[in-house]
C-alpha positions as CSV (number, residue, x, y, z in Angstrom):
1,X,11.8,9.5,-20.0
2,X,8.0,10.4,-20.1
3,X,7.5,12.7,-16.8
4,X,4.1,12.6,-17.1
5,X,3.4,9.3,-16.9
6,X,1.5,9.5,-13.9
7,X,-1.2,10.8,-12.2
8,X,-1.5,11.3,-8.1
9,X,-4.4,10.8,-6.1
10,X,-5.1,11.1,-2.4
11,X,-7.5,9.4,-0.5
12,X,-8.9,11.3,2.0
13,X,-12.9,10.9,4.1
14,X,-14.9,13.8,2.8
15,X,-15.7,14.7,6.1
16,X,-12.0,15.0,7.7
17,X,-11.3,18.4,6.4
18,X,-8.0,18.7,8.9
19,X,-6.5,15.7,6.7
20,X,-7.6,17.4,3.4
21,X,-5.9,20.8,4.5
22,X,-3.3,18.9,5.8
23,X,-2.1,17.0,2.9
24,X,-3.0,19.6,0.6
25,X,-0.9,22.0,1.7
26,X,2.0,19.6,1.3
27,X,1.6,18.4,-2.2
28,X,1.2,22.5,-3.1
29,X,4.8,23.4,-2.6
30,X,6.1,20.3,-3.8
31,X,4.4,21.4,-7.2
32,X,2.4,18.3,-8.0
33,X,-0.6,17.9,-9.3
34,X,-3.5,15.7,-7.6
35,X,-7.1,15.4,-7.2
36,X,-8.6,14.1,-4.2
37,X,-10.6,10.6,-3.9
38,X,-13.0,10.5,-1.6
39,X,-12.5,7.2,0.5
40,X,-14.9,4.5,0.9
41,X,-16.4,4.4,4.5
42,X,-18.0,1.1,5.9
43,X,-21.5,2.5,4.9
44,X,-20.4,3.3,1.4
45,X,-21.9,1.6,-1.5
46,X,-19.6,-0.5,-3.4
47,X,-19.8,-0.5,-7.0
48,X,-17.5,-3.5,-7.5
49,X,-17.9,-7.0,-6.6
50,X,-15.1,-8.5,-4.2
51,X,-14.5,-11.7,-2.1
52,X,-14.6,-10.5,1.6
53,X,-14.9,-13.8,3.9
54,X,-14.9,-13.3,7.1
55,X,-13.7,-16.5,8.4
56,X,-11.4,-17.0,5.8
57,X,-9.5,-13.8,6.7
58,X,-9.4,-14.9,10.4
59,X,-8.0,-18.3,9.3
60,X,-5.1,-16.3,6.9
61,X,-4.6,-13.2,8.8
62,X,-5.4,-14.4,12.5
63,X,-8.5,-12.1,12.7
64,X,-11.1,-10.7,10.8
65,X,-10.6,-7.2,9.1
66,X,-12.1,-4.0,10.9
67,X,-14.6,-3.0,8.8
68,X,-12.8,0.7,8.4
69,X,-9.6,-1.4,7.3
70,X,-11.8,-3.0,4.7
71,X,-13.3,0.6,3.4
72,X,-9.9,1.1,3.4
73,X,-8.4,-1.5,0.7
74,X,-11.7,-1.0,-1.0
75,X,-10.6,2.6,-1.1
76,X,-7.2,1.9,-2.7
77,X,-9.1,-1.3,-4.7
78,X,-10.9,1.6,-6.6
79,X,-8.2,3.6,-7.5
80,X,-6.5,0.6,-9.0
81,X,-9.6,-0.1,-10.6
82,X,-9.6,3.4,-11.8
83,X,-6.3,3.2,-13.2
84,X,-7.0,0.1,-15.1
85,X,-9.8,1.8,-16.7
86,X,-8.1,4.8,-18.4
87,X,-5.6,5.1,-20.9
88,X,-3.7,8.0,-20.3
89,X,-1.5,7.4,-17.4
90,X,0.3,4.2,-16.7
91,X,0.8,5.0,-13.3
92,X,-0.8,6.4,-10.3
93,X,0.9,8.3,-7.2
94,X,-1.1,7.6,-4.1
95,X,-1.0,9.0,-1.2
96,X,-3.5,8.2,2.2
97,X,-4.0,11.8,3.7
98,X,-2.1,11.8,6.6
99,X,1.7,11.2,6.0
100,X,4.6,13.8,5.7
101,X,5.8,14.4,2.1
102,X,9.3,15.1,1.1
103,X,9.0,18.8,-0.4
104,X,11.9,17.1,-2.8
105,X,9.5,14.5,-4.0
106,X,8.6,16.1,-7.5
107,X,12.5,16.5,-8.2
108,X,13.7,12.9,-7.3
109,X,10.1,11.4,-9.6
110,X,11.5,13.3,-12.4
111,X,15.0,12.3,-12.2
112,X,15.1,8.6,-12.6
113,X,12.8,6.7,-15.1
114,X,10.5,4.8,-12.5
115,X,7.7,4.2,-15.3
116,X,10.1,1.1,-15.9
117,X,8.9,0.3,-12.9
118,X,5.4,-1.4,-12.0
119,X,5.6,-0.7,-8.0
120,X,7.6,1.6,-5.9
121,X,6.9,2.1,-2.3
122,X,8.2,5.8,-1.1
123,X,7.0,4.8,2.2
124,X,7.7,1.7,4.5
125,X,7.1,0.3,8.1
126,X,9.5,-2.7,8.4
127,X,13.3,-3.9,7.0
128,X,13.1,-6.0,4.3
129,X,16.1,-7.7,2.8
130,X,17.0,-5.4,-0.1
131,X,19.1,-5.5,-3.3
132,X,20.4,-1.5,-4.7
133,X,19.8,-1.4,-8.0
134,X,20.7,2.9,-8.4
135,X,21.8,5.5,-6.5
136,X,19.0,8.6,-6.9
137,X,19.4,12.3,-6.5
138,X,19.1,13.6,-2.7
139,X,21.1,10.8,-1.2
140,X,18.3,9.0,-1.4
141,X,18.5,4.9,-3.1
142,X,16.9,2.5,-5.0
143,X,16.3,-1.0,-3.6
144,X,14.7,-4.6,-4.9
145,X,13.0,-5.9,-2.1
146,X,12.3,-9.7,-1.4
147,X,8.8,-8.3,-0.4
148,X,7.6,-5.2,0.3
149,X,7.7,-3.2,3.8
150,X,4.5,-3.0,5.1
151,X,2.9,0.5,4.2
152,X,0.4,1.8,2.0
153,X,1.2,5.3,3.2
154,X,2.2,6.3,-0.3
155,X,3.6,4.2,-3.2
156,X,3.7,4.4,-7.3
157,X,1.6,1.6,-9.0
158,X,1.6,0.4,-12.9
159,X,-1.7,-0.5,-14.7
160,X,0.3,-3.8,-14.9
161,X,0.4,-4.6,-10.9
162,X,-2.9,-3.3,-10.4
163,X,-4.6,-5.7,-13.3
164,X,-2.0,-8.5,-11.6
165,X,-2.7,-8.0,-7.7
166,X,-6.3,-7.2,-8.2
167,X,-7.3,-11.0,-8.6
168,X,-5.6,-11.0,-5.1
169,X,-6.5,-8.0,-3.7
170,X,-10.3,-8.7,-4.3
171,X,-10.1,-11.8,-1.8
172,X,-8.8,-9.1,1.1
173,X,-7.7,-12.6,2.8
174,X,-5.2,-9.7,4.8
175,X,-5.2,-6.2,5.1
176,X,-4.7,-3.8,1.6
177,X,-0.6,-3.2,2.8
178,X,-0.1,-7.1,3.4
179,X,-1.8,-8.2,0.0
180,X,0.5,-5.7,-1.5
181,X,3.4,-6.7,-0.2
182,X,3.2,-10.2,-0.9
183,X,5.1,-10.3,-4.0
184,X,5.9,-13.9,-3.5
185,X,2.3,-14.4,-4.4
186,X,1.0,-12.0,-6.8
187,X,4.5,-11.9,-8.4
188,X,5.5,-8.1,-8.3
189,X,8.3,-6.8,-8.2
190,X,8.9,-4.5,-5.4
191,X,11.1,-1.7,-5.1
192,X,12.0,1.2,-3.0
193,X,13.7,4.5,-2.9
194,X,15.2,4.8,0.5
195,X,15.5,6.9,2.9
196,X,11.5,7.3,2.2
197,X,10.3,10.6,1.0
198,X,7.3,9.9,2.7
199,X,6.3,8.8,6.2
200,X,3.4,7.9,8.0
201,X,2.9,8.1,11.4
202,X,-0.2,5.9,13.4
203,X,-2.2,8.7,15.1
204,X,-4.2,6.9,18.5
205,X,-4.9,9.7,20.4
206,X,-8.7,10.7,19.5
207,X,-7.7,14.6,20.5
208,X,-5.1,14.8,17.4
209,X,-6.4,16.0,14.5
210,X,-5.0,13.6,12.2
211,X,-6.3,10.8,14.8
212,X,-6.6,7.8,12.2
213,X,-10.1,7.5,10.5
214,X,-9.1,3.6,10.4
215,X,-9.5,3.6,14.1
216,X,-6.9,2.0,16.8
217,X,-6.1,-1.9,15.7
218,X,-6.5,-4.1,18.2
219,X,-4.7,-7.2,17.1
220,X,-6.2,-9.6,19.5
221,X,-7.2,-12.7,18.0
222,X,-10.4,-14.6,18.6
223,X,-10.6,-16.6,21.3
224,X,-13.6,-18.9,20.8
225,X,-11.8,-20.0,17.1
226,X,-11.5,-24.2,16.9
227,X,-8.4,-25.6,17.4
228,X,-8.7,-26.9,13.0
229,X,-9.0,-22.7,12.4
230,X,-6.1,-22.3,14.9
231,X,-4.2,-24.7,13.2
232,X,-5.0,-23.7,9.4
233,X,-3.7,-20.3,10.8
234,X,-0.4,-21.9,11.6
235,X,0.1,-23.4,8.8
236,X,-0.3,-20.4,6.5
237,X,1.9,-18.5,8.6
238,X,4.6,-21.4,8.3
239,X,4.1,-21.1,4.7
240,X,4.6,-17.4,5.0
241,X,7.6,-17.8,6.3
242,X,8.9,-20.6,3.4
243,X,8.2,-17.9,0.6
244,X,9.8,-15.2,2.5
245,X,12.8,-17.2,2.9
246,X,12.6,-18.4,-0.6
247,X,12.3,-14.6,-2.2
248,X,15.3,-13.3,-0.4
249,X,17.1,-16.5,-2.0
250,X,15.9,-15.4,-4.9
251,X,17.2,-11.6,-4.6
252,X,20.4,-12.7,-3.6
253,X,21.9,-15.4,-5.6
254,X,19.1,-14.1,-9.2
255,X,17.7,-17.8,-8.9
């Protein structure tokens, strides 16, 4: 097993020093080594082209995205982009600056082979129905996942999912931690190693330091949307829900 077959960045707002200190610290005394990506903010210049609609996100994800949750998947777009581009890691470790890391972390990465692997989430939201495929050092588990669990927090990605998601990914139809964890769509396996070794927690409260650069979410919908975009909404979620039923068919019975 090559255990240096990644790299790990974390992407972190030049201008949030807490965050940087914060995370920092952390990844010290688990004894990996990182570099620090400066996040794309909503005045940032992009140097890529992508697919932003507007409207069409409302009409798949029910509203538009906030334009920090856009510099956001552009932020992680890049770093995929990045990876892509160079030859000497297959993976990259990312991390956004604000989640709790496992000081275990760098033990349990170099105790299974996970560069078999093209993308392992070490950080989730939500249940998903789950399949163990190994049991891992610190009592911690393996799992396929039908899809993925909603988080972006922190997660292991192959040059081969970022080159397949990308094409999806670029369209930013949904937020960056939806289009990930559509693998009914872009075709990814998911896995994850559970209990996570790293959790993120959503900080609201403008006072805390680690108060979320993304901002609070407000997911109210547009109200003023025709009932054809209301209903094209509908349908895609309907759809949604087929595939999502269909993949955990598909983990279960190896259809």
């Amino acid at each position: 097993m090559d255990k240096n077959f990644y790299f790990t960045w974390v992407i972190n707002l030049k201008k949030n020093i807490v965050r940087k200190n914060f995370i920092t610290k952390q990844l010290k005394n688990t004894g990996i080594n990182f570099e620090i990506f400066e996040a794309i903010t909503p005045f940032s210049k992009i140097k890529f082209k992508h697919y932003y609609d507007e409207r069409r996100t409302e009409i798949h994800y029910g509203r538009p995205l906030m334009q920090t949750e856009l510099a956001c998947a552009l932020s992680h777009i890049s770093l995929w982009k990045k990876l892509i581009n160079q030859d000497k890691y297959k993976h990259f470790l990312i991390f956004e600056d604000d989640v709790l890391i496992d000081k275990g972390i760098n033990n349990l990465l170099k105790s299974y082979d996970f560069s078999s692997l093209d993308l392992i989430k070490f950080s989730g939201q939500h249940q998903r129905p789950e399949k163990k495929v190994a049991s891992l050092i610190q009592g911690r588990k393996l799992y396929q996942q039908a899809y993925g669990p909603l988080d972006a927090s922190g997660y292991l990605i192959s040059k081969k999912a970022a080159q397949t998601i990308l094409p999806h990914a670029l369209k930013l139809n949904f937020a960056i931690d939806v289009i990930m964890d559509r693998s009914f769509e872009h075709k990814v396996t998911i896995y994850s190693v559970k209990p996570y070794p790293v959790t993120s927690e959503w900080h609201n409260d403008p006072k805390d330091p680690l108060f979320t650069d993304i901002g609070v979410r407000t997911y109210k919908y547009s109200t003023n949307r025709s009932f054809l975009d209301r209903l094209k909404t509908k349908l895609i979620r309907i759809q949604t829900s087929y595939y999502r039923r269909l993949a955990r068919l598909k983990l279960f019975y190896n259809l």
